[in-house]
C-alpha positions in Angstrom: 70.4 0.6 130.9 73.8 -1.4 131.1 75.2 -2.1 134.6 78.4 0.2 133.4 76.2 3.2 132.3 74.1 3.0 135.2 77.0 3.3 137.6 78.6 5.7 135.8 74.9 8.3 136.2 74.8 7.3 139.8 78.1 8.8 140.8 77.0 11.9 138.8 74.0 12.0 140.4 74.9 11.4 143.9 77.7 13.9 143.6 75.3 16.9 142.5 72.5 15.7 145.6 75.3 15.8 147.9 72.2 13.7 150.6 69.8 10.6 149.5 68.5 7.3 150.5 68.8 4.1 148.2 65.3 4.1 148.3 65.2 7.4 146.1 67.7 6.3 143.7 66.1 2.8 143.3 62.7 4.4 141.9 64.3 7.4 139.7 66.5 4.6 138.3 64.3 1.7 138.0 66.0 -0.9 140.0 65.3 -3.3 143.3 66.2 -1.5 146.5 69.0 -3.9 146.7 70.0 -3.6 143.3 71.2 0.1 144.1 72.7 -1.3 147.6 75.0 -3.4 145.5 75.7 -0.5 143.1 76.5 2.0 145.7 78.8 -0.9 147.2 80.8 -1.1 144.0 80.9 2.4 144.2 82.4 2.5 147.2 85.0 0.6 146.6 86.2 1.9 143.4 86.9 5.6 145.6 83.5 6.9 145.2 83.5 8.4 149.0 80.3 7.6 150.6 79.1 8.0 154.1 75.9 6.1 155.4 74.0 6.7 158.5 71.3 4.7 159.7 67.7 5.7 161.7 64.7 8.0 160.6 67.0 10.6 159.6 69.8 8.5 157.9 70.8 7.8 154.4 73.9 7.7 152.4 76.1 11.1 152.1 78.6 12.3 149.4 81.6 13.3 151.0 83.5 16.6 150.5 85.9 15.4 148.1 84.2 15.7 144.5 84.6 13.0 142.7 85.3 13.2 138.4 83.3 11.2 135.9 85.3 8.7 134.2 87.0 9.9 131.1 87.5 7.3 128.2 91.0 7.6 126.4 92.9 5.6 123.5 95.6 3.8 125.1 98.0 6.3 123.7 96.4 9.0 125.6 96.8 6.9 129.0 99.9 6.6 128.1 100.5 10.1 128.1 98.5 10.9 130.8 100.7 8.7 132.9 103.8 10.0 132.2 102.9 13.9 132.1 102.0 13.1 135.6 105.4 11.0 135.8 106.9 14.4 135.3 105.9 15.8 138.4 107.6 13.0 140.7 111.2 14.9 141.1 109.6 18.3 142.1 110.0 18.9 145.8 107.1 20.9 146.1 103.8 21.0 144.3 101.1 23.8 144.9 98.3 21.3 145.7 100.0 18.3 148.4 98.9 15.4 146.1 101.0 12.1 146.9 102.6 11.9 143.5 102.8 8.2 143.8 99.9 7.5 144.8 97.9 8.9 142.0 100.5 7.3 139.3 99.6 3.9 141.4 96.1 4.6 141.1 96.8 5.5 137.2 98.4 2.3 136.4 96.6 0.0 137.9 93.3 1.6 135.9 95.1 1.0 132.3 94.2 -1.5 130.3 97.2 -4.9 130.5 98.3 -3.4 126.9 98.7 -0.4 128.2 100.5 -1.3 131.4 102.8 -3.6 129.3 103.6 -0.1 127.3 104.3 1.7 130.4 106.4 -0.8 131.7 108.7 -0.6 129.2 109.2 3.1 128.7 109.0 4.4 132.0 113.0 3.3 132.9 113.9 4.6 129.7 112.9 8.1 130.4 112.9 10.9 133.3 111.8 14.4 133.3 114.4 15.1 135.8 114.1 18.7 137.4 116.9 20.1 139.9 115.7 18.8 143.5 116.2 21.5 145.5 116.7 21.5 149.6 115.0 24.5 150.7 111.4 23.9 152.1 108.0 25.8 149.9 105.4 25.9 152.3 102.8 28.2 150.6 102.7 27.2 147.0 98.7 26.6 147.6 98.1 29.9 149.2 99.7 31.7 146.6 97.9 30.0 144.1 94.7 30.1 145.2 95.4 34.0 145.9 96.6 34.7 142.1 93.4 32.5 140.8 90.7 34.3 143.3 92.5 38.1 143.0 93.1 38.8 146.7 95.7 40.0 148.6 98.6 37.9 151.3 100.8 39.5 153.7 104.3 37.8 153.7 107.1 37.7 156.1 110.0 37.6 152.7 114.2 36.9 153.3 115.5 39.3 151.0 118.7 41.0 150.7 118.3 43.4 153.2 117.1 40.5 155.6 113.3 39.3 156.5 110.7 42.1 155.8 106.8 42.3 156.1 105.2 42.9 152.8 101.3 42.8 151.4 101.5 41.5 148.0 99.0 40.3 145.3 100.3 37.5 142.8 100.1 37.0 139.8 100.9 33.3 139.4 103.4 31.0 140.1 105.9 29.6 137.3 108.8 26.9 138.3 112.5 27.6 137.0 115.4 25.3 137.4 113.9 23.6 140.6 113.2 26.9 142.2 108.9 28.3 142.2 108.6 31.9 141.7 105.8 34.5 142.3 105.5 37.8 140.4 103.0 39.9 142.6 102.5 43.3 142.8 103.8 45.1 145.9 102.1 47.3 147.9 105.0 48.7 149.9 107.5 49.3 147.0 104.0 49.9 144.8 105.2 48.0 141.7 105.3 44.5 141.0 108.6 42.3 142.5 109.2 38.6 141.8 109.5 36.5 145.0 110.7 33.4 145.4 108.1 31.2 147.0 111.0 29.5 149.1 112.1 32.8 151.0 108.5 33.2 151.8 108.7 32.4 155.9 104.8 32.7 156.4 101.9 34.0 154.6 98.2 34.6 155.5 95.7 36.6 154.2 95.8 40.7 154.3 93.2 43.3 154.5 94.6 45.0 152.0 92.0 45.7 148.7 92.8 44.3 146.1 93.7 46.1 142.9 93.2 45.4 139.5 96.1 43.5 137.7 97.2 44.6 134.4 97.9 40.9 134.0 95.6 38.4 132.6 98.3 35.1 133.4 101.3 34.8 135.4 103.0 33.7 130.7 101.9 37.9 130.2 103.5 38.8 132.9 106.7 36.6 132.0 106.5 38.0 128.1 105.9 41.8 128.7 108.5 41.9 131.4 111.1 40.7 129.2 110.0 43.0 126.8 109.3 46.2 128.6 112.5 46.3 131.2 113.1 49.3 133.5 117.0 50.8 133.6 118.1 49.1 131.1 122.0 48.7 130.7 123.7 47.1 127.7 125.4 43.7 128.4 127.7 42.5 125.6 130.0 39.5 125.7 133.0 37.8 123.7 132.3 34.2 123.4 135.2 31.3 122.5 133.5 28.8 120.8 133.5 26.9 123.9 132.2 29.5 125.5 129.2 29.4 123.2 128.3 26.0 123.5 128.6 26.4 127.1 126.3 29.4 126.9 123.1 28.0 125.4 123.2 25.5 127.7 121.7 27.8 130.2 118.7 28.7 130.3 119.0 32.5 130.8 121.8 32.9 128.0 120.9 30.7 125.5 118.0 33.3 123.9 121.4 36.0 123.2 124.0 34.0 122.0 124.9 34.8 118.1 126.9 32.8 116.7 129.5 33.4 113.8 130.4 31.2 110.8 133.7 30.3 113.0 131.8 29.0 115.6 132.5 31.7 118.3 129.7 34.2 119.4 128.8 37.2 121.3 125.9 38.6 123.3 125.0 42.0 122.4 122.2 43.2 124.7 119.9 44.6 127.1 119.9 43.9 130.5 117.9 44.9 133.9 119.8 47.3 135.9 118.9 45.8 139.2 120.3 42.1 137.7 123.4 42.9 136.2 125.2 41.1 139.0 122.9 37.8 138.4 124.0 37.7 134.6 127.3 38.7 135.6 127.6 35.4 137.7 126.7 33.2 134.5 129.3 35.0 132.7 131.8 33.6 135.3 130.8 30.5 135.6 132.0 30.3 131.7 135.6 30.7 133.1 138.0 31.8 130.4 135.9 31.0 127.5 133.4 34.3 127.6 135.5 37.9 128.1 132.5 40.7 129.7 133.1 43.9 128.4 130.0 45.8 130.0 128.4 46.6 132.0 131.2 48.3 133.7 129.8 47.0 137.4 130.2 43.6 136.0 134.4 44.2 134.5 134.5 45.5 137.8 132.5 42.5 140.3 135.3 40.0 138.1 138.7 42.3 139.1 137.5 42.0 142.6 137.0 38.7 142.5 140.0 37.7 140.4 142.0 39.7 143.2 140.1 37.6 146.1 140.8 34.5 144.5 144.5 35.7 144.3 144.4 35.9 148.3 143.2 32.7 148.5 145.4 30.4 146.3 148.9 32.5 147.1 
């Protein structure tokens, strides 16, 4: 058995046994006693985290963190590897507290000198730049781990009405223009809200059973609440063809813009009750390029702001 190889089984096996001696793996293994002490040594200091104590009771342990075989990949697929992990560097928060850099460090300096040469000359020419946003997300982990094992949190929440005790179970989490959110189901309004997981002030686990989530991912819940909205209102816009270039720029718009052979467009659609005042706000930021003509709470919300904004620059 090649050096390589046999390192490669000993990290496997050493990670299942958890607790063994040198002696042990030296017989099953075939090798001098100090044979496996070098091995385990080089194992060491490639990560592999080991713990030896000595006396009649000693021996080498496997620490808690679990350690991955090695995976062999094309130099293209490092490549990618690298910089789909690249991406994650301008998020503020990530569910799991990984040092970003220090796993890309750790990435590099594993690829092959072609490879690295590659990197080197792509990774300035390229960002996966995502809004950094100021306000703190503390539980990202704890609502993970809640969606993925089915059980329920209780949550101090800043809403509108102010900070309010709720139980919730989530479904998932899903990140949207710098911001994470949380679809859960609610047991105090009894239907499923979406929180954002920066209003979340504390969290900690609930007594509350767990139900059954009619759910099977956090992308069904995105897809079927699109589809099946409560209250719906119809939201129809004039757009200038500014207006419509502007327009599907964003995110939230870009889906109901139709455009005309001129160039100019229109939204012509169905809206949320409860979020007519967020889609009204888009609207404004368009300015003079995109004329709202329902719902008739949002033709309202921009004479009342038009008249503030008359108080203001008099």
């Amino acid at each position: 058995m090649r050096k390589t190889q046999r390192l490669i089984e000993i990290m496997m096996t050493v990670s299942k046994r958890r607790k063994f001696t040198a002696k042990e793996l030296a017989l099953e293994f075939g090798v001098s006693y100090r044979t496996i002490l070098r091995d385990l040594e080089e194992l060491s200091s490639m990560g592999v985290p080991l713990y030896s104590e000595t006396g009649a009771d000693g021996g080498y342990y496997f620490l808690n963190e679990r350690m991955l075989p090695p995976v062999f990949l094309k130099e293209s697929e490092a490549v990618l590897l690298y910089f789909a992990y690249e991406s994650l560097k301008y998020y503020a928060a990530l569910p799991y507290e990984t040092e970003v850099d220090y796993v890309l460090k750790k990435m590099y300096q594993n690829l092959p000198q072609e490879a690295k040469e590659r990197v080197d000359a792509m990774k300035d020419r390229i960002v996966f730049w995502s809004p950094h946003r100021m306000q703190r997300t503390t539980y990202l982990e704890m609502l993970l781990n809640a969606a993925v094992e089915q059980s329920t949190l209780m949550i101090h929440y800043e809403g509108r009405a102010g900070e309010e005790k709720r139980v919730i179970q989530p479904v998932g989490l899903y990140s949207h223009n710098g911001f994470w959110y949380c679809p859960a189901y609610c047991f105090l309004r009894k239907q499923f809200r979406l929180f954002r997981a920066d209003r979340i002030h504390s969290a900690e686990p609930a007594e509350t059973p767990a139900i059954h989530l009619p759910y099977s991912s956090v992308l069904e819940w995105i897809q079927l609440s699109e589809a099946t909205m409560k209250n719906p209102v119809p939201f129809s816009v004039v757009l200038s063809k500014e207006g419509v270039r502007r327009a599907i720029s964003d995110i939230d718009l870009a889906k109901m813009v139709i455009v005309n052979k001129e160039g100019e467009g229109f939204i012509e659609t169905f809206i949320p009750k409860s979020e007519w005042r967020f889609f009204a706000d888009l609207i404004w930021n368009l300015g003079n390029e995109a004329f709202i003509k329902e719902p008739q709470e949002a033709v309202t919300y921009f004479k009342d702001k038009l008249l503030q904004l008359q108080k203001y620059y008099k």
